[in-house]
VEXVEXBA-996545 format. One line per 4 residues: number of its first residue (from 1); for each residue x, y, z of N, C-alpha, C. Coordinates in Angstrom, 3 decimals, decimal comma. Layout:
BEGIN
NUM	X Y Z X Y Z X Y Z; ...
// end
This chain:
BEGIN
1	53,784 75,048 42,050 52,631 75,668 42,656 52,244 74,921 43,943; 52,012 73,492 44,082 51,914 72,934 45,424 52,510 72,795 45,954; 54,031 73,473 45,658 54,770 73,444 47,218 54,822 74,906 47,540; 54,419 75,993 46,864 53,878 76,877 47,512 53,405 77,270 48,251
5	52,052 76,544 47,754 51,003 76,172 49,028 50,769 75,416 49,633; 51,978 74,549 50,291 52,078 73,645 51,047 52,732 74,757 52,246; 53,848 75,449 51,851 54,205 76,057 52,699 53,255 77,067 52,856; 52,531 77,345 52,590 51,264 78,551 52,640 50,718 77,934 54,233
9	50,543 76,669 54,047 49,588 76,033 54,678 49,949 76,080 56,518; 51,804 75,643 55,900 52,765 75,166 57,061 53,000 76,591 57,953; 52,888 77,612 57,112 53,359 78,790 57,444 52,272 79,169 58,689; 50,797 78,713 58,250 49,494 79,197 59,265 49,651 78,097 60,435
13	50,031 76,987 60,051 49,747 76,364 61,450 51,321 75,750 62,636; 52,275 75,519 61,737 53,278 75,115 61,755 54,414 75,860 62,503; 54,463 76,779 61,666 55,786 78,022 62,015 55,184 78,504 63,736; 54,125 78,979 64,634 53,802 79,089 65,744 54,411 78,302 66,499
17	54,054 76,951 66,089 54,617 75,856 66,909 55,828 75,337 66,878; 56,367 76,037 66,060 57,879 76,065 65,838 58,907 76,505 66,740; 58,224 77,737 66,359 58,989 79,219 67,145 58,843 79,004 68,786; 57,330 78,700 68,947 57,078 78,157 70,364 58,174 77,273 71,152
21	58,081 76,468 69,958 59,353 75,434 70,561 60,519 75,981 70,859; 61,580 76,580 69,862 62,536 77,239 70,174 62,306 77,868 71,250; 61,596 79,074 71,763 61,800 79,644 72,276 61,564 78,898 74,042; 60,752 78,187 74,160 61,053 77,407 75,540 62,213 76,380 75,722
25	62,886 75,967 74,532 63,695 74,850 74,739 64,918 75,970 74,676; 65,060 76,714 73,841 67,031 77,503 73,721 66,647 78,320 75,292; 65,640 79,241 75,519 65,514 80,279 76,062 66,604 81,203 76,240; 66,752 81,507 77,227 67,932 82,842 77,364 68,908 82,499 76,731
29	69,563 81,446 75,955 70,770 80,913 74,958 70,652 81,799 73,747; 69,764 82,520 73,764 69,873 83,188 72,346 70,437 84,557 72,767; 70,347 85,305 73,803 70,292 86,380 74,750 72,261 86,602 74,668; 72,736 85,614 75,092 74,304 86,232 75,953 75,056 85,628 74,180
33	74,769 85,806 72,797 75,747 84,995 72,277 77,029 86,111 72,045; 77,953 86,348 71,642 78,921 86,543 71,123 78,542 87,879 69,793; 78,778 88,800 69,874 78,105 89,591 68,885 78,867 89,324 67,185; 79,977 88,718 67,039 80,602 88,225 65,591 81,587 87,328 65,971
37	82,036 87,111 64,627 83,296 86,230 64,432 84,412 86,992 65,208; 84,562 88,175 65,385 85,673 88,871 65,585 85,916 88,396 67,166; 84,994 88,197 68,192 85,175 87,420 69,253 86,057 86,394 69,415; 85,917 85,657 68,503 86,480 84,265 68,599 88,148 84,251 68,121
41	88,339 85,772 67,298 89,330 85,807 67,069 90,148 86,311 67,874; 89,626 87,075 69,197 90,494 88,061 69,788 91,168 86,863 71,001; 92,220 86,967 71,022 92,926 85,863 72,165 92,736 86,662 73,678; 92,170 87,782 73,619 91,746 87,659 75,352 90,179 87,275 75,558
45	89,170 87,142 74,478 87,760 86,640 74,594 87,907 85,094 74,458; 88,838 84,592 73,459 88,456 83,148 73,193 88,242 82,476 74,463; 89,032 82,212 75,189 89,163 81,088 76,552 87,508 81,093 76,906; 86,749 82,558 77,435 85,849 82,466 77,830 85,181 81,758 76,998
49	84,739 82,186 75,888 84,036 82,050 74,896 83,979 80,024 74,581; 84,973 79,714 74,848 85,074 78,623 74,683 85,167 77,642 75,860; 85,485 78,088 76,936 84,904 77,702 78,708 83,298 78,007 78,624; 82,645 78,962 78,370 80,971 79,472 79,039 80,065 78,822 77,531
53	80,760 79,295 75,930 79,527 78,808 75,160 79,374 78,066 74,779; 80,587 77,108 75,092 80,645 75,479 74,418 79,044 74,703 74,437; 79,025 73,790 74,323 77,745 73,088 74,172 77,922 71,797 74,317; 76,950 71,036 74,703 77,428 69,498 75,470 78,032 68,418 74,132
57	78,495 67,308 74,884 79,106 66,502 73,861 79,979 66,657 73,126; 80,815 67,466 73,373 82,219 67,637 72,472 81,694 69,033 71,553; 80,478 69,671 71,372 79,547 70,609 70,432 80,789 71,680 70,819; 81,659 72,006 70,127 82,616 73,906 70,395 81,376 74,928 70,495
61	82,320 76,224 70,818 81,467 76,841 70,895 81,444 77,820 69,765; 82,015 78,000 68,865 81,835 78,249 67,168 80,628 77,624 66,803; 80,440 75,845 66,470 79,502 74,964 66,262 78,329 75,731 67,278; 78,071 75,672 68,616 77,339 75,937 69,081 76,965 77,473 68,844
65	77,504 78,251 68,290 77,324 80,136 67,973 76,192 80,134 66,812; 76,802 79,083 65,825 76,318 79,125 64,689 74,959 78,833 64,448; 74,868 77,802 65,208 73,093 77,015 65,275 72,514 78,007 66,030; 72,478 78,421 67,349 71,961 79,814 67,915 71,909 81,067 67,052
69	72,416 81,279 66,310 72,776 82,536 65,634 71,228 82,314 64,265; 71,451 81,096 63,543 70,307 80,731 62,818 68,985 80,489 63,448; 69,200 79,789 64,988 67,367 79,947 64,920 67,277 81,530 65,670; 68,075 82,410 66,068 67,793 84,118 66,050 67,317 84,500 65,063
73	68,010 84,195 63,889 67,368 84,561 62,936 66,170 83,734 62,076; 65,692 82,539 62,446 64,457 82,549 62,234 63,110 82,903 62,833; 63,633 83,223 64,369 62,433 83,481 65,243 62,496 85,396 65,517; 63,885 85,388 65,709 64,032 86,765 66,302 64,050 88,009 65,231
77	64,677 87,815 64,470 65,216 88,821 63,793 64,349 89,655 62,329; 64,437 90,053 61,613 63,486 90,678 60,653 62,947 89,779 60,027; 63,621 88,940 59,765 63,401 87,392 59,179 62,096 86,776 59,277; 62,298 86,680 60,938 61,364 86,054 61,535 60,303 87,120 61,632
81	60,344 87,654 62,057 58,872 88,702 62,001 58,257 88,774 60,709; 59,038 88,816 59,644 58,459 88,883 58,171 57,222 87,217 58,520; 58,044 86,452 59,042 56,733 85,689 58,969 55,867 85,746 59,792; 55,747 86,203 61,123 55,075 86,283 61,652 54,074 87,399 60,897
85	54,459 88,401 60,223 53,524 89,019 59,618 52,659 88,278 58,408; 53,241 87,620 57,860 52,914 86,653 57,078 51,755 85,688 57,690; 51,713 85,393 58,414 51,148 84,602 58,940 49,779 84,974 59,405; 50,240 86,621 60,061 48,726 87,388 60,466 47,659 87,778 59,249
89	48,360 88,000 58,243 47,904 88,296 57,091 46,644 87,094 56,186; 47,840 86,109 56,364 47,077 84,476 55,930 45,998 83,945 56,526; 45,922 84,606 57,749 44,843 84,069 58,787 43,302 84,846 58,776; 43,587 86,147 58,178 43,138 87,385 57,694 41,947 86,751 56,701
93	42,455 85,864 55,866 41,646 85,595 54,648 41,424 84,069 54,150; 40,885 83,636 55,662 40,136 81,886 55,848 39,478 81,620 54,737; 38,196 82,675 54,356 37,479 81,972 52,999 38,088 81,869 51,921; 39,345 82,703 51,064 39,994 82,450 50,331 40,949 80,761 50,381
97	41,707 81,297 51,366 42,414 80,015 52,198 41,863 78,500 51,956; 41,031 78,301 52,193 39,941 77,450 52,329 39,301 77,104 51,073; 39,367 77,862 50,270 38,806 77,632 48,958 39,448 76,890 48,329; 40,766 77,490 47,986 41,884 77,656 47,151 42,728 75,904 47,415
101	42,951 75,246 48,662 43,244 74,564 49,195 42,727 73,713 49,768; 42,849 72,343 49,133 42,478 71,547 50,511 43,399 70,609 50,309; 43,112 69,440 51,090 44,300 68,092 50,593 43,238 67,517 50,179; 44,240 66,503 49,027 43,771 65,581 48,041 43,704 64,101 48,847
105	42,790 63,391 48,938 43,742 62,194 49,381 44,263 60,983 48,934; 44,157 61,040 47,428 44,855 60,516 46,695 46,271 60,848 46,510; 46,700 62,313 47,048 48,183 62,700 46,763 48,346 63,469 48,037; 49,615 63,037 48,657 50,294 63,525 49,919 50,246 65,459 49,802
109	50,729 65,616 48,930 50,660 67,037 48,448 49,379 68,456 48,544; 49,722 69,310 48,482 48,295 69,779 48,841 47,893 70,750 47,068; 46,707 70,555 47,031 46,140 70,761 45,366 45,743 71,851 45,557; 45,510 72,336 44,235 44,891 73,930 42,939 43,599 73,326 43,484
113	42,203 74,037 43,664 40,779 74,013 43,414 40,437 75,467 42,868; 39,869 75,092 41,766 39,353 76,509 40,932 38,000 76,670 41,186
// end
């Protein structure tokens, strides 16, 4: 139950500043990726694919597809909107919120109040 509503908590203040982040630090990197695996397989796409999406430090550009491809789908994709709806919803109902929750400060964790 309290890690429920721990993420209850993380979800209202957290996930914004998340997404925020991603989205100024990847920016247009999420935009040009590769639409599947089948790219990487075709021998007249690879070269590019592996000249333009590589990623610094030795990062391929498979390695680099994959991590782009996951935060799309935490910010961009149905995924992500599910929380963003989530989130509008949670914000919806402060006096509950507020009731239900606070931190303990005897325990890192966040507690039940009945």
């Amino acid at each position: 139950m309290e890690y429920g509503l721990t993420y209850r908590m993380f979800m209202i203040h957290g996930y914004p500043r998340v997404k925020e982040i991603i989205e100024q630090d990847v920016a247009s990197g999420l935009i040009y990726l590769p639409s599947g695996a089948a790219d990487f397989k075709s021998p007249e796409v690879r070269p590019y694919l592996d000249k333009y999406v590589r990623g610094s430090n030795g990062i391929t550009a498979v390695d680099r597809v994959k991590v782009m491809k996951a935060l799309w789908d935490s910010i961009g994709s149905e995924f992500g909107g599910r929380h963003e709806a989530l989130r509008a919803q949670l914000l919806r109902q402060p006096r509950e919120r507020e009731g239900r929750v606070c931190c303990s400060p005897r325990r890192t964790a966040v507690t039940w109040r009945r």
